[in-house]
C-alpha positions as CSV (number, residue, x, y, z in Angstrom):
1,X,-16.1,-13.4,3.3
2,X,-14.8,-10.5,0.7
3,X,-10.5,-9.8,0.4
4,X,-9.7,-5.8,-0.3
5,X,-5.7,-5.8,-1.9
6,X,-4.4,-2.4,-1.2
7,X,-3.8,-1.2,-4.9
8,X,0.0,-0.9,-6.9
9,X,0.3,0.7,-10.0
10,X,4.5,-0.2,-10.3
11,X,4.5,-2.4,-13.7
12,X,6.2,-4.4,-11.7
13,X,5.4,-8.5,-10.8
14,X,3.0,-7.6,-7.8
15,X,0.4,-5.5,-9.9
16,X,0.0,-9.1,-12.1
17,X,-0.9,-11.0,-8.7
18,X,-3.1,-8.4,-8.2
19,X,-5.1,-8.5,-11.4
20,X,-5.0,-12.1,-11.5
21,X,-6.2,-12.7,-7.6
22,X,-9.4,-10.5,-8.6
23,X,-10.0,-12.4,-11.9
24,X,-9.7,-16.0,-10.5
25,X,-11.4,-15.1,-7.1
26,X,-13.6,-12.9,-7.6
27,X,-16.6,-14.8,-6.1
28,X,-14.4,-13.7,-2.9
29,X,-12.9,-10.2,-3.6
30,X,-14.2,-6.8,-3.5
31,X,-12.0,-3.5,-4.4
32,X,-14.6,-1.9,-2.1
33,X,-12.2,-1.6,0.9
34,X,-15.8,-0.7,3.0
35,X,-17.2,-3.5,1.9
36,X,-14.4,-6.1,2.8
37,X,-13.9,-8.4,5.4
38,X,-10.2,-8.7,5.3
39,X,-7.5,-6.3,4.0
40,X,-5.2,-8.2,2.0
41,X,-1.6,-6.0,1.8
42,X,0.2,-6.8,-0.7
43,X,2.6,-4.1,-1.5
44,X,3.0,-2.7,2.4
45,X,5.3,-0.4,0.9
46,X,2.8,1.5,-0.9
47,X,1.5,4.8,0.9
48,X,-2.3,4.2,0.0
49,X,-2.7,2.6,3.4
50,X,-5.4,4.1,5.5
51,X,-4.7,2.1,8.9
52,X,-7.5,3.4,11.0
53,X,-10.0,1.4,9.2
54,X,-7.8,-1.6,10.2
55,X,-9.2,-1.4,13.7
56,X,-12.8,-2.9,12.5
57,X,-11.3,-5.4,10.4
58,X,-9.0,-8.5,10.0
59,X,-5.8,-7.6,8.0
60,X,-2.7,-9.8,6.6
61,X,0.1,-8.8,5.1
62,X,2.8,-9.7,2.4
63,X,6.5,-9.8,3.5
64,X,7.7,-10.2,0.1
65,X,11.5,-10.4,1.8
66,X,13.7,-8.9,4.4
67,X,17.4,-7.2,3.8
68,X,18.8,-6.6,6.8
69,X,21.4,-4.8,5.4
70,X,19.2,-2.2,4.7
71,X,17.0,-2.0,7.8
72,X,17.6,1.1,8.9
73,X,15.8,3.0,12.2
74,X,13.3,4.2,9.3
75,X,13.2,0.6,8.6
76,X,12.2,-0.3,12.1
77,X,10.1,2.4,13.0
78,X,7.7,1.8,9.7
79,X,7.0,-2.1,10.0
80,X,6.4,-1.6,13.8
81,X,3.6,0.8,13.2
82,X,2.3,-1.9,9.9
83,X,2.8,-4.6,12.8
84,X,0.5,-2.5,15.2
85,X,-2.6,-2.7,12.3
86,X,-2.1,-6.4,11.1
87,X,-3.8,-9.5,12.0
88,X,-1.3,-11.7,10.7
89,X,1.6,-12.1,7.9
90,X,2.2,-13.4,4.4
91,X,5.7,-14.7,3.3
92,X,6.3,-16.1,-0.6
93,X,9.1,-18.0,1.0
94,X,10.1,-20.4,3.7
95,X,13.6,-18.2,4.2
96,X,11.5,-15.4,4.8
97,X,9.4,-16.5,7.2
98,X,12.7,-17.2,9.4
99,X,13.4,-13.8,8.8
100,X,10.3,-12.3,9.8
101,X,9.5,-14.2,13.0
102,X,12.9,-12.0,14.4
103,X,10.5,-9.2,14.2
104,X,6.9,-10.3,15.1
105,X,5.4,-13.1,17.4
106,X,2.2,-12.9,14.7
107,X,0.9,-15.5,13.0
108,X,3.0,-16.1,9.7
109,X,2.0,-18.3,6.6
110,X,4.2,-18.9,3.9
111,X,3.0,-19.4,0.6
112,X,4.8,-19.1,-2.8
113,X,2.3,-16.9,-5.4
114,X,0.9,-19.0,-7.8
115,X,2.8,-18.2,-12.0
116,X,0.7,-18.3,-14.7
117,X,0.7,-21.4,-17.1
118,X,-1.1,-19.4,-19.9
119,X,1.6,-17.1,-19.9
120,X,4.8,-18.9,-19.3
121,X,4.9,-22.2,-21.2
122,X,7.6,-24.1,-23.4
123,X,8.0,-23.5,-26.9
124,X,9.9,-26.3,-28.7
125,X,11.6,-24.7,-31.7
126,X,14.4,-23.0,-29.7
127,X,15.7,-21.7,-32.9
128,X,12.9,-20.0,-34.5
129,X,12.0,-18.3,-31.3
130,X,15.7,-16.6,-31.7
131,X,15.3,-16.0,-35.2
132,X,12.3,-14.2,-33.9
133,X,13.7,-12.3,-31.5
134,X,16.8,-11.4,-34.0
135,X,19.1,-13.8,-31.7
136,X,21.9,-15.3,-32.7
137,X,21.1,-18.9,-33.1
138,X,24.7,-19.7,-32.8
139,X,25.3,-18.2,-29.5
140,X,25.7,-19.3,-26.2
141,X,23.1,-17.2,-24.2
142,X,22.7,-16.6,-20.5
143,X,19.6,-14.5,-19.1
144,X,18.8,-12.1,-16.5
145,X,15.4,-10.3,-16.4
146,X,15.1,-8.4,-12.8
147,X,16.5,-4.9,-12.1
148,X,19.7,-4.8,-10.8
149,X,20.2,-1.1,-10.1
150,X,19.1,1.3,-7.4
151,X,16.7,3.5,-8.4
152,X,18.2,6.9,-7.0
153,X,20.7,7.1,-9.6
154,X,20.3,4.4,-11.7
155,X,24.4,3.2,-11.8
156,X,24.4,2.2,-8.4
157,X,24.5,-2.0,-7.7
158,X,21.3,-3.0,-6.0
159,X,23.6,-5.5,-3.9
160,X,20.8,-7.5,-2.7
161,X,20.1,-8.8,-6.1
162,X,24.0,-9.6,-6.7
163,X,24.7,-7.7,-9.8
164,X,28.6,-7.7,-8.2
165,X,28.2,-11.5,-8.0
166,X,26.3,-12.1,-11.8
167,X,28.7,-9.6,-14.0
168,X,31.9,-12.0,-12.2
169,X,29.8,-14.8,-13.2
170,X,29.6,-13.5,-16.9
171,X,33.2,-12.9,-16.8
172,X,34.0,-16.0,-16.1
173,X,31.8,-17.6,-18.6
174,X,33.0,-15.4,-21.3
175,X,36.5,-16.7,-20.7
176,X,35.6,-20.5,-21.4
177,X,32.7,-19.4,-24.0
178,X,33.5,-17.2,-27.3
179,X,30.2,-17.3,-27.7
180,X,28.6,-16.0,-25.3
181,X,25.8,-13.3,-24.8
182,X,24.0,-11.8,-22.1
183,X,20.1,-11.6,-22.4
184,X,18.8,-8.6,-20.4
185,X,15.4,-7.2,-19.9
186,X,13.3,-4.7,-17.9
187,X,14.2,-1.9,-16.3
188,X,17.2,0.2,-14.2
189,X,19.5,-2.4,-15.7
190,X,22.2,0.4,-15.8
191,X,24.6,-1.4,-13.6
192,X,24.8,-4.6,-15.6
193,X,25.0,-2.7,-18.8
194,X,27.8,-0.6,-18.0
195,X,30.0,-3.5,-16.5
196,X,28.9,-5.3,-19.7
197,X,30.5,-2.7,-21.8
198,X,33.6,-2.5,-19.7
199,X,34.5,-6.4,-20.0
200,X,33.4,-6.0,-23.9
201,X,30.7,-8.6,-23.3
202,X,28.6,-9.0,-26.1
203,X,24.7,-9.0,-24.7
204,X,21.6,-8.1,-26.1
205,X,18.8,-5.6,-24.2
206,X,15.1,-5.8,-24.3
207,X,14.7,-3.0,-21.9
208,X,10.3,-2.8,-21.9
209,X,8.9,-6.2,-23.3
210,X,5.4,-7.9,-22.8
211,X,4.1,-11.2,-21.5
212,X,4.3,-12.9,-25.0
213,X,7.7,-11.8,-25.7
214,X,9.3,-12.1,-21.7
215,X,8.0,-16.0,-22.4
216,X,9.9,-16.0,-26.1
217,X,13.4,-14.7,-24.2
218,X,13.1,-17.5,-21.6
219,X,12.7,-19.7,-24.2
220,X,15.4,-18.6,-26.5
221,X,18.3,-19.2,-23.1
222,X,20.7,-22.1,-22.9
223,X,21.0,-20.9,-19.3
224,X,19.2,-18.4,-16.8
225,X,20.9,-17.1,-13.3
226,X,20.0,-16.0,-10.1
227,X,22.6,-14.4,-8.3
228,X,20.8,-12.8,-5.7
229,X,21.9,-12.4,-1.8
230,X,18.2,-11.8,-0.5
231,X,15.4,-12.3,-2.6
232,X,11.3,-13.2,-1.5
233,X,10.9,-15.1,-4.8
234,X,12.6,-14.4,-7.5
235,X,9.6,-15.1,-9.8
236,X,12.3,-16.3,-12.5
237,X,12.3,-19.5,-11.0
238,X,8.8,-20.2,-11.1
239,X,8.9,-18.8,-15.2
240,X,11.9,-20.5,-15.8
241,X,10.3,-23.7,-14.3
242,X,7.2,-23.4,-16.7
243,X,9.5,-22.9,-19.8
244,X,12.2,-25.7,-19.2
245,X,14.8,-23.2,-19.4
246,X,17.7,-24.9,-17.3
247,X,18.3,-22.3,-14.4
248,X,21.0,-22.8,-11.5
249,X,20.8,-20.2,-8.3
250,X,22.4,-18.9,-5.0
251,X,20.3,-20.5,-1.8
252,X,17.4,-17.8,-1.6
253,X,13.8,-17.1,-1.8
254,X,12.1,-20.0,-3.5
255,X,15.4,-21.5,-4.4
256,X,14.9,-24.8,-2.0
257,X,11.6,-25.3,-2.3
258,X,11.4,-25.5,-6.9
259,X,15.2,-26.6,-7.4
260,X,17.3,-29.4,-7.4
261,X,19.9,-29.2,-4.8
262,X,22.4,-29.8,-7.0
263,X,21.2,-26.6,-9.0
264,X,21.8,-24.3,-6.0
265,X,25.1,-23.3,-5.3
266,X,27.2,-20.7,-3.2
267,X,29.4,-17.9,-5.0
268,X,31.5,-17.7,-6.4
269,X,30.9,-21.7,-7.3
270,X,28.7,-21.4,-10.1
271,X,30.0,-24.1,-11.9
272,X,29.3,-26.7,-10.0
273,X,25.6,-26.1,-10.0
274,X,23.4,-28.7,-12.5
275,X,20.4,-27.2,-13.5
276,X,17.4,-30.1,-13.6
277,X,14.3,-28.7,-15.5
278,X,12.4,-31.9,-14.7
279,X,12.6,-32.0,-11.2
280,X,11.7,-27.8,-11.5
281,X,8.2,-28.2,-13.5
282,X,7.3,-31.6,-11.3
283,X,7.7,-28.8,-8.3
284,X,6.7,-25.8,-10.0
285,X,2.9,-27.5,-10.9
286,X,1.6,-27.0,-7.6
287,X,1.3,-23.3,-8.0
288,X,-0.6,-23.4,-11.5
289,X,-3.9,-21.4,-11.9
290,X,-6.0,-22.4,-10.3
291,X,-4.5,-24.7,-8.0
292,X,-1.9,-22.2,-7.2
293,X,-5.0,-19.9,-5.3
294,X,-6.0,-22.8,-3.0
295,X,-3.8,-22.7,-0.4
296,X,-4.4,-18.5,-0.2
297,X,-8.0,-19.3,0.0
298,X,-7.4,-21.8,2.7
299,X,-5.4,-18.8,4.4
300,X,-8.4,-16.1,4.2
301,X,-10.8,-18.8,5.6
302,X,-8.4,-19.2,8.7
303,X,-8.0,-16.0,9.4
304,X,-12.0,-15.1,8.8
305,X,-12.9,-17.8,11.5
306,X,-10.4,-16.8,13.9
């Protein structure tokens, strides 16, 4: 049995599962899509999909999540003719899943991707890693590290990630905090940044960092949130998990199945949330390399019997 992933080249979280699926598995992995017994895709949005080959082999792909907000006719029309080609589906999440089997009577297996323990891992002097990073050590500091922002203009809130909901969140916490600073990284961040400077917010911006320093900023946080409406992961709770950096969220993605109850809660009720980094890393060690892969490998030898 050899798995083809249809290719991304985004700098984004998926092309890291992809390099890391053919470096742990690669007893079972070809990037020879002729050669392959199953077609793994992983980023359906990508148009490097030739679907007539799909016909002659088995074929699963990754629902990474659903907005329905957003699911236009074009919407509709495009995951029909992907539904036509697959074998089966891929969900990171259990809230996804429920989601997707409204569109599809095909097989669905949900299965968080596995986070990687050699990159995200605690480091215990929280104030050297700030002196590090040029971080106050004195401050009070809250992190976000996913785009908020659409990408057609790069002002516009990407609502489904709850930039709306965060920036009232940092309001209030700069009311009770004097403090306080935002922690931001990555990229189309343009929303948060210019709501930021409205409120006079004091934050700090790594816009392009690497795996070394991205495990340094979770590090340096008193406190990470998720604020999302719809999300398939977010992988922060995974990274956040692996780090012991205390992290509350809204009820999405992975949210139920890593946290603490008590550290989800519903906007705009923030403050009742109690992050629990224990009960995070007890849940989050599941999905280490290389037990993380077993479950996916479980998956492929399913679907290549069936």
């Amino acid at each position: 049995m050899k798995i083809y992933l249809n290719k991304i080249n985004e700098n984004w979280v998926v092309d890291r599962f992809y390099k890391e699926w053919y470096k742990y598995n690669s007893e079972i992995s070809t990037k020879s899509l002729r050669k392959s017994d199953i077609i793994w895709v992983i980023a359906p949005w990508m148009k490097n999909i030739n679907y007539n080959i799909f016909e002659e082999k088995k074929s699963i792909c990754t629902i990474h999540h659903i907005d329905f907000n957003k699911f236009n006719t074009e919407n509709e029309k495009e995951f029909y003719s992907l539904d036509k080609n697959i074998s089966a589906y891929h969900t990171v999440s259990q809230k996804t899943k429920l989601d997707l089997v409204k569109l599809t009577d095909k097989k669905i297996y949900s299965i968080p991707f596995w986070v990687n323990q050699n990159i995200f891992f605690k480091l215990e002097n929280k104030n050297k890693v700030r002196k590090k990073l040029s971080l106050d050590t004195n401050r009070y500091l809250v992190g976000s590290f996913q785009r908020d922002t659409e990408g057609h203009d790069e002002l516009s809130p990407k609502l489904s990630k709850g930039p709306d909901q965060l920036i009232e969140i940092y309001d209030q916490i700069n009311k009770t905090k004097p403090n306080f600073s935002v922690v931001l990284t990555g990229y189309r961040r343009g929303y948060i940044i210019n709501e930021l400077k409205k409120r006079n917010i004091h934050f700090y911006y790594f816009p392009k960092v690497n795996f070394s320093k991205l495990n340094m900023l979770y590090n340096a946080l008193d406190l990470y949130i998720v604020a999302s409406r719809v999300e398939g992961g977010p992988v922060s709770i995974m990274e956040t998990a692996l780090t012991g950096t205390p992290l509350i969220s809204t009820n999405v993605g992975l949210a139920t199945e890593i946290l603490h109850k008590d550290a989800i809660y519903k906007f705009p009720n923030f403050s009742a949330a109690v992050p629990n980094t224990k009960n995070s890393l007890n849940n989050v060690k599941n999905y280490i390399i290389p037990s993380g892969f077993q479950n996916f490998r479980s998956m492929f030898k399913e679907i290549g019997e069936n």
